[in-house]
C-alpha positions as CSV (number, residue, x, y, z in Angstrom):
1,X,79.8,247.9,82.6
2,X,77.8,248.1,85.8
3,X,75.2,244.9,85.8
4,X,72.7,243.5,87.8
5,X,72.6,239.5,87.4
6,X,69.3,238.3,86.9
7,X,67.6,237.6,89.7
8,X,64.5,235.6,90.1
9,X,61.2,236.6,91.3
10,X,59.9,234.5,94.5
11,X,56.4,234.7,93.9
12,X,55.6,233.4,90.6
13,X,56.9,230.0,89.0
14,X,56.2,229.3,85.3
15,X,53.4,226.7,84.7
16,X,55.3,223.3,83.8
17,X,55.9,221.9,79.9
18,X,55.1,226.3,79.4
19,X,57.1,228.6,78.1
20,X,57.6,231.9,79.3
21,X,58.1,235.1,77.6
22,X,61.2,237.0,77.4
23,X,61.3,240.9,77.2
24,X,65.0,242.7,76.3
25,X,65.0,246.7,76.1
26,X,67.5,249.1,75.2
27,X,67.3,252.6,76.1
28,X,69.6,255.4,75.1
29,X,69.1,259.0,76.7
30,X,69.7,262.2,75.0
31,X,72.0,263.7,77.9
32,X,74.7,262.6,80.5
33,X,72.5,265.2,83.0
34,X,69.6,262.6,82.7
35,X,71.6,259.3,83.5
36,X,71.5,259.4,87.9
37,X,67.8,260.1,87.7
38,X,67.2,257.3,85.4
39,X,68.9,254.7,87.2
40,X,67.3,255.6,90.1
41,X,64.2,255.0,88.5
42,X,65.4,251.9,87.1
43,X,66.3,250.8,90.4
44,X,62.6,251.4,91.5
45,X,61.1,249.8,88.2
46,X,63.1,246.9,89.3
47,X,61.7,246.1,92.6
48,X,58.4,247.0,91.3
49,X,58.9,243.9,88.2
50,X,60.4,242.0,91.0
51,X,57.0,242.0,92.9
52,X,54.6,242.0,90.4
53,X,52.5,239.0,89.3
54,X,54.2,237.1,86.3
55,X,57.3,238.2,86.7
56,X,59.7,235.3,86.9
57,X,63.0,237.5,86.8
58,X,64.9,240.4,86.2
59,X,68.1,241.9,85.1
60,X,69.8,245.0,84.1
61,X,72.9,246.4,82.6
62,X,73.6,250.2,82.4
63,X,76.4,251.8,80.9
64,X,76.4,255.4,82.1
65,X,78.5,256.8,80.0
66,X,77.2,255.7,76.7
67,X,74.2,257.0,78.0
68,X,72.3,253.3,77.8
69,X,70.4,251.3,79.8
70,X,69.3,247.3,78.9
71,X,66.8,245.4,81.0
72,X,65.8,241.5,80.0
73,X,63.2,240.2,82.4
74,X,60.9,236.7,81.8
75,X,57.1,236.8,82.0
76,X,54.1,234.2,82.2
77,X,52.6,235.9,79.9
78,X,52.0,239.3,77.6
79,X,49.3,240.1,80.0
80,X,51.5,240.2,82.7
81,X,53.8,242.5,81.1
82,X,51.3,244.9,80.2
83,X,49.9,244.6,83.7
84,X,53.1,245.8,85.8
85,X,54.2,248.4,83.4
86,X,50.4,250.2,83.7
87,X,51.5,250.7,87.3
88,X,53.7,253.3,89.3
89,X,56.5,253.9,89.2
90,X,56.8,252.5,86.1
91,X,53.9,254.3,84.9
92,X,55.1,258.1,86.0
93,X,58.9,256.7,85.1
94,X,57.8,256.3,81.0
95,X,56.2,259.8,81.0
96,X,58.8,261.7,82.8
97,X,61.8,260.1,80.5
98,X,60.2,259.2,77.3
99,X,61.1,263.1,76.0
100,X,64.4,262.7,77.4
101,X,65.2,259.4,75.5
102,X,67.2,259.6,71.9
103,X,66.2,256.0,71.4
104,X,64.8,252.5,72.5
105,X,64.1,249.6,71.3
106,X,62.4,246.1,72.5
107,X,62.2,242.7,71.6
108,X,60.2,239.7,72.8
109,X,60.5,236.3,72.6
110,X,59.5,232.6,73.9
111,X,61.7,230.1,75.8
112,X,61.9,227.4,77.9
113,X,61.6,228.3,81.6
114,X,65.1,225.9,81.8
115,X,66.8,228.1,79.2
116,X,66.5,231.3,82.0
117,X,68.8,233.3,81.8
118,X,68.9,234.1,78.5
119,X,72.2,235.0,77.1
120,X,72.7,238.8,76.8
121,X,74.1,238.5,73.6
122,X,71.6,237.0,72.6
123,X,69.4,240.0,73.6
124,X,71.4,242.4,72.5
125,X,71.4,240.8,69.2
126,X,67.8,240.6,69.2
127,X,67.9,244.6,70.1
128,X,70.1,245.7,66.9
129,X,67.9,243.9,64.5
130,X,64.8,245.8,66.0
């Protein structure tokens, strides 16, 4: 299955003794047709969460043929989740695939900066019982 590792963002650092917040999403298009598209897009969401204040990192797994698509990425806050993904291209990228999507699903969570990564098992785990 095609991964990106997680990869940390350079320009924010978690306050110390705080935790930060972990986001895990799963997303399952209706149609092989719509899977290049959507990991280009997931490719520019990327660099976007990369860059954007609070992030403190980022990864991705997509399996192209099931049609799915998991992100986990770790965030100061809820505020600075909400922030990034009221932005482009994330913005345009929700409207443009959220008719194309048979499912998704998100969880969130708190850990210790230290415990970063979080194991994707963990996440996916997290994802089935949403």
């Amino acid at each position: 299955m095609p991964a990106l590792p997680w990869t940390a963002a350079t320009n924010t650092r978690p306050a110390e003794n705080a935790e930060v917040l972990v986001m895990a999403s799963r997303f399952h298009l209706k149609s092989l047709t719509q899977v290049p598209a959507f990991l280009l897009a997931a490719m520019r969401i990327r660099a976007q969460m990369l860059a954007s204040p609070g992030a403190v990192g980022v990864a991705l797994i997509a399996k192209p043929l099931a049609r799915t698509f998991y992100t986990l990425s770790a965030w100061t806050d809820r505020a600075a989740i909400d922030a990034a993904i009221a932005i482009e291209p994330h913005r345009r990228t929700m409207t443009r695939f959220h008719p194309l999507m048979e499912s998704s699903a998100f969880a969130f969570w708190n850990v210790d900066p230290a415990a970063l990564p979080v194991d994707w098992a963990d996440a996916i785990c997290r994802l089935d019982e949403e």
